[in-house]
C-alpha positions as a Python dict, from the first residue, in 0.01 Angstrom:
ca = {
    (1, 'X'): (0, 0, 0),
    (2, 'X'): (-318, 167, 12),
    (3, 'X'): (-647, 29, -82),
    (4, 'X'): (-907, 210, -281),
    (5, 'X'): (-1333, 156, -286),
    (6, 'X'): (-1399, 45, -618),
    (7, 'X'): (-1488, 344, -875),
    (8, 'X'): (-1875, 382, -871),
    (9, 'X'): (-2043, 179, -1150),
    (10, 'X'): (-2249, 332, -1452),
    (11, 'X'): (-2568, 261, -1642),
    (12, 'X'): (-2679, 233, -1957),
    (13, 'X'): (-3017, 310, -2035),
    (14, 'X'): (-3190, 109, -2256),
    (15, 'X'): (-3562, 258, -2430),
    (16, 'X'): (-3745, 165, -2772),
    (17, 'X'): (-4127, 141, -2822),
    (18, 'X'): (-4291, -68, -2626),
    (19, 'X'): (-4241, -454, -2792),
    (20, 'X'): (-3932, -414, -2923),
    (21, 'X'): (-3776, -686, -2713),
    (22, 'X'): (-3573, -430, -2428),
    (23, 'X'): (-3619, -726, -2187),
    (24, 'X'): (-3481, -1003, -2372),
    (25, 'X'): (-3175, -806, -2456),
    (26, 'X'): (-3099, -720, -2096),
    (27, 'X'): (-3138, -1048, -2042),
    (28, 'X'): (-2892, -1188, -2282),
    (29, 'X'): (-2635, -866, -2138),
    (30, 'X'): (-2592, -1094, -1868),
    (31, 'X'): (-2593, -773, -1700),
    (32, 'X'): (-2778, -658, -1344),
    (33, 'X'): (-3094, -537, -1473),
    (34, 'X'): (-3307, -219, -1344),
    (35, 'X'): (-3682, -220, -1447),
    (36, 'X'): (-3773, 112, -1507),
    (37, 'X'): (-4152, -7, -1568),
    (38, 'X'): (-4178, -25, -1216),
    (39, 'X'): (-4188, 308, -1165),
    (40, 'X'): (-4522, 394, -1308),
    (41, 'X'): (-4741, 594, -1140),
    (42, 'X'): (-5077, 434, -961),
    (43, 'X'): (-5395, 462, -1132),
    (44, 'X'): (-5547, 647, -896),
    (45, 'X'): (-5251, 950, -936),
    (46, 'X'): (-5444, 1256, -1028),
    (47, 'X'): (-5135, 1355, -1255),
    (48, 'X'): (-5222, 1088, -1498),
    (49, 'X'): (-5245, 1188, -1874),
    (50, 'X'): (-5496, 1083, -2103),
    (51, 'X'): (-5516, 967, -2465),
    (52, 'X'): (-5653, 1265, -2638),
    (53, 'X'): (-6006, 1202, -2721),
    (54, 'X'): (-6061, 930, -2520),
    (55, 'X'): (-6095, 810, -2145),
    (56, 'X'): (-5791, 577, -2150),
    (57, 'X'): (-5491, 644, -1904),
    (58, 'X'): (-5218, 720, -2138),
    (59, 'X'): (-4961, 470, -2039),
    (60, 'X'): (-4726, 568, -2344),
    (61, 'X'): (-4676, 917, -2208),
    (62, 'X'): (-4361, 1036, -2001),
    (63, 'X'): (-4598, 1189, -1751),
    (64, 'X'): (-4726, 867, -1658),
    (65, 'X'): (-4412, 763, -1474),
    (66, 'X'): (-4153, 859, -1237),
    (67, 'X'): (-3899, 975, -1367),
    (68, 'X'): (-3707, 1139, -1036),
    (69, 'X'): (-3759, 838, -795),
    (70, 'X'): (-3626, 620, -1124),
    (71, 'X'): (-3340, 863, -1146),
    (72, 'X'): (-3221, 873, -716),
    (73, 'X'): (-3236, 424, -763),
    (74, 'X'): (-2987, 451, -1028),
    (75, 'X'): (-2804, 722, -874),
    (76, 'X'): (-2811, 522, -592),
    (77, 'X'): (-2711, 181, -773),
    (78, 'X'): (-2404, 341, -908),
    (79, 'X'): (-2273, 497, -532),
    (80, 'X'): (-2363, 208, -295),
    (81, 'X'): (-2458, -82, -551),
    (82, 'X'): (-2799, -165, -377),
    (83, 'X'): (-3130, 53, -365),
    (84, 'X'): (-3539, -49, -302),
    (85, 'X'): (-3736, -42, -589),
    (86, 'X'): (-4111, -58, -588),
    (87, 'X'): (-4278, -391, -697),
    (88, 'X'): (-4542, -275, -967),
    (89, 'X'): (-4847, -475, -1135),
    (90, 'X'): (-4910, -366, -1500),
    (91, 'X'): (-5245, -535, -1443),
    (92, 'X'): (-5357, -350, -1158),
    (93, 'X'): (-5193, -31, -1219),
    (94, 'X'): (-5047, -24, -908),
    (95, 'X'): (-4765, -82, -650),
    (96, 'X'): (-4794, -391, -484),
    (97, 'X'): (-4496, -365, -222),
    (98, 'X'): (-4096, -286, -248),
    (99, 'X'): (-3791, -538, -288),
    (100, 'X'): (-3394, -486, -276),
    (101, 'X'): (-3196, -476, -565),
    (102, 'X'): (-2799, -552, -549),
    (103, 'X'): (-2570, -488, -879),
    (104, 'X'): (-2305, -755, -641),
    (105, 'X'): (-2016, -527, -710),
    (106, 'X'): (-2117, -499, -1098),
    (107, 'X'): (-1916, -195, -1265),
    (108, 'X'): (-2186, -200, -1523),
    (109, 'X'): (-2557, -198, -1485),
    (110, 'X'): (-2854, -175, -1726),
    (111, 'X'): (-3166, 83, -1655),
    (112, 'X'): (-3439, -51, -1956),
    (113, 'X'): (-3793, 82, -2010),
    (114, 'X'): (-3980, 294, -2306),
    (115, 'X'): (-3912, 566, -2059),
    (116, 'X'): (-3546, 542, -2047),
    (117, 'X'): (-3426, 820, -2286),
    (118, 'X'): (-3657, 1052, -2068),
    (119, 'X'): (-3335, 1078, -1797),
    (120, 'X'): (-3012, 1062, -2073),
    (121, 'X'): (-2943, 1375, -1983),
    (122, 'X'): (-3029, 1380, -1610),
    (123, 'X'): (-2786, 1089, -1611),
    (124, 'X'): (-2510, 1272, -1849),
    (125, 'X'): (-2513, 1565, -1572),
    (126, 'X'): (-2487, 1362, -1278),
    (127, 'X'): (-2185, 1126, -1419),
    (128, 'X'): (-2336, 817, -1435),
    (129, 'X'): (-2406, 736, -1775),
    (130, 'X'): (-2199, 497, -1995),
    (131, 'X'): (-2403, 464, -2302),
    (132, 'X'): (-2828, 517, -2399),
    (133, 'X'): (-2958, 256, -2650),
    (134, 'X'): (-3295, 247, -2851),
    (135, 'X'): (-3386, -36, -2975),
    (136, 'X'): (-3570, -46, -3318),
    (137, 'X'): (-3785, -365, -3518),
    (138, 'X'): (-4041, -197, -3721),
    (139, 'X'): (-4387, -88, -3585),
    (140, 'X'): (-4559, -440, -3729),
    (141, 'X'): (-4272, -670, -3553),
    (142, 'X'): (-4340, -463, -3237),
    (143, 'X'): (-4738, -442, -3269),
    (144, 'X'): (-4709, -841, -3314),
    (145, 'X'): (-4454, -904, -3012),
    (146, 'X'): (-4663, -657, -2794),
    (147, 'X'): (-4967, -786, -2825),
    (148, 'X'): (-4878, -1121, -2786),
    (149, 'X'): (-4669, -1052, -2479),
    (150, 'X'): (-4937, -809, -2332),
    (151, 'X'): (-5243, -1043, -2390),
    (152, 'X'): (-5056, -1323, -2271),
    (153, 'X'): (-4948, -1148, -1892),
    (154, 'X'): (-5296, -1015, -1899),
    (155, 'X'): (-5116, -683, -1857),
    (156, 'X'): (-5490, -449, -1970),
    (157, 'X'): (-5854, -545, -2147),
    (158, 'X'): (-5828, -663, -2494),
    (159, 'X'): (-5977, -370, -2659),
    (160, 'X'): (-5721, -171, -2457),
    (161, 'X'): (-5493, -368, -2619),
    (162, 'X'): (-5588, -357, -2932),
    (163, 'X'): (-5618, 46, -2938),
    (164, 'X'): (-5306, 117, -2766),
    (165, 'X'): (-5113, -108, -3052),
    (166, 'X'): (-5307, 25, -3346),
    (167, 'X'): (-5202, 369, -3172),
    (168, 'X'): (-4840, 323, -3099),
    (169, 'X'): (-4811, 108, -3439),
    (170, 'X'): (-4910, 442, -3616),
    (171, 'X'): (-4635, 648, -3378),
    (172, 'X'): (-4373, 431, -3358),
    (173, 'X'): (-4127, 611, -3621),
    (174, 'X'): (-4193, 947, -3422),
    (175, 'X'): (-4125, 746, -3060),
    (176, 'X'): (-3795, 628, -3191),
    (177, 'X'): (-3716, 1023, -3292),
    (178, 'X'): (-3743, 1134, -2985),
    (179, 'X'): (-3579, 923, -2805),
    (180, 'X'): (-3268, 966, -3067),
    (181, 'X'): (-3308, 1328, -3044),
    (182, 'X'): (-3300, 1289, -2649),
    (183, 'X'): (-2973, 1134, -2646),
    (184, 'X'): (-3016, 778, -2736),
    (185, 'X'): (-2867, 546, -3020),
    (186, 'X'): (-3048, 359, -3262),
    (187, 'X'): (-2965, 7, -3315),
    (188, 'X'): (-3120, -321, -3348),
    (189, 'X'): (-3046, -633, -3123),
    (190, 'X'): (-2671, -706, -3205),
    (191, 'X'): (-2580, -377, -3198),
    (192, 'X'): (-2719, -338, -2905),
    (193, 'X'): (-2539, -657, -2751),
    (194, 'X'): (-2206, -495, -2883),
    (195, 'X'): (-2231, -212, -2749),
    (196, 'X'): (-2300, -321, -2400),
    (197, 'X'): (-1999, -605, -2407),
    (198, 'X'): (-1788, -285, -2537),
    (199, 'X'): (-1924, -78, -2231),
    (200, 'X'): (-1862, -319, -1942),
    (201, 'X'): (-1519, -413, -2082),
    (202, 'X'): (-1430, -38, -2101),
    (203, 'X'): (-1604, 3, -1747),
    (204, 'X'): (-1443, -299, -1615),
    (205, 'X'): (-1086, -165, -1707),
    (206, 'X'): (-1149, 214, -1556),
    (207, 'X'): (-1219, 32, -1230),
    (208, 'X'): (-941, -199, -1257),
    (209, 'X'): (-684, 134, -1329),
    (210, 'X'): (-863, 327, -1056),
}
């Protein structure tokens, strides 16, 4: 009898705005969990995009992360279950060193950030997608969570604060368009939940017939 590698594993990618509780979600998965925060670029990157108008790094914008190292660790993740992922500090804008992470054999992984819809179809091409998720709670729910959250890590300034949430409050409808119109589905929490259970089951059984 012969004996077959395990089939690679597969990701889902979960985005929403910023606040709309990504983390906690991937938490409750029970799932291996990849950050994609941590792949922000360094505030010294001369790539950086602004806010129009204003001096402020524009965190909120695709541009101000990397999306192709983000896309070779979950490309990796899937084919050898391990990769090195950077260690990142919100607060300082900056990489602070690298650590291991190991999916232990998981078919099923989950990829979460506000950036996360950004690679659907990078992932879609290179076969290693099983589902993209967007979480919605209405832009005062997520102003409230994010501020909290953000003033409590001591993630920027307050007046940062305070103008990137009056500022993402106002765009929130239009973030949650694009990322549906990139490839991801709308749903709140328990959808969410649902559809990852349904996704490892279903991953869980192509491995098992492979």
């Amino acid at each position: 009898m012969s004996i077959h590698p395990p089939s690679p594993a597969r990701v889902v990618l979960l985005c929403g705005p910023s606040g709309s509780g990504k983390s906690l979600v991937a938490a409750r998965s029970g799932l291996p969990v990849l950050r994609l925060d941590d792949f922000y670029k360094e505030a010294d990157d001369p790539t950086l995009p602004l806010v129009r108008g204003s001096s402020d790094i524009d965190w909120d914008h695709p541009d101000s992360w990397d999306a192709d190292v983000a896309v070779e660790a979950i490309v990796r993740l899937c084919a050898t279950g391990s990769t090195p992922v950077p260690v990142y500090d919100i607060a300082l804008s900056a990489r602070t060193g690298e650590e291991p992470l190991d999916i232990d054999g998981a078919p099923l992984f989950i990829a979460e950030g506000i950036f996360a819809a950004e690679i659907v179809e990078r992932c879609r091409e290179l076969g290693v997608l099983a589902d993209a998720l967007c979480l919605t709670r209405g832009p005062v729910t997520t102003f409230r969570r994010r501020f909290l959250r953000d003033l409590k890590e001591g993630r920027k300034s307050v007046s940062f604060l305070l103008r990137r949430g009056w500022r993402l409050m106002r765009a929130e409808r239009s973030i949650v368009s694009r990322q549906i119109s990139l490839g991801a589905h709308a749903c709140d929490r328990d959808e969410a939940l649902g559809r990852l259970t349904t996704a490892a089951h279903r991953q869980a059984g192509q491995r098992t017939a492979a």
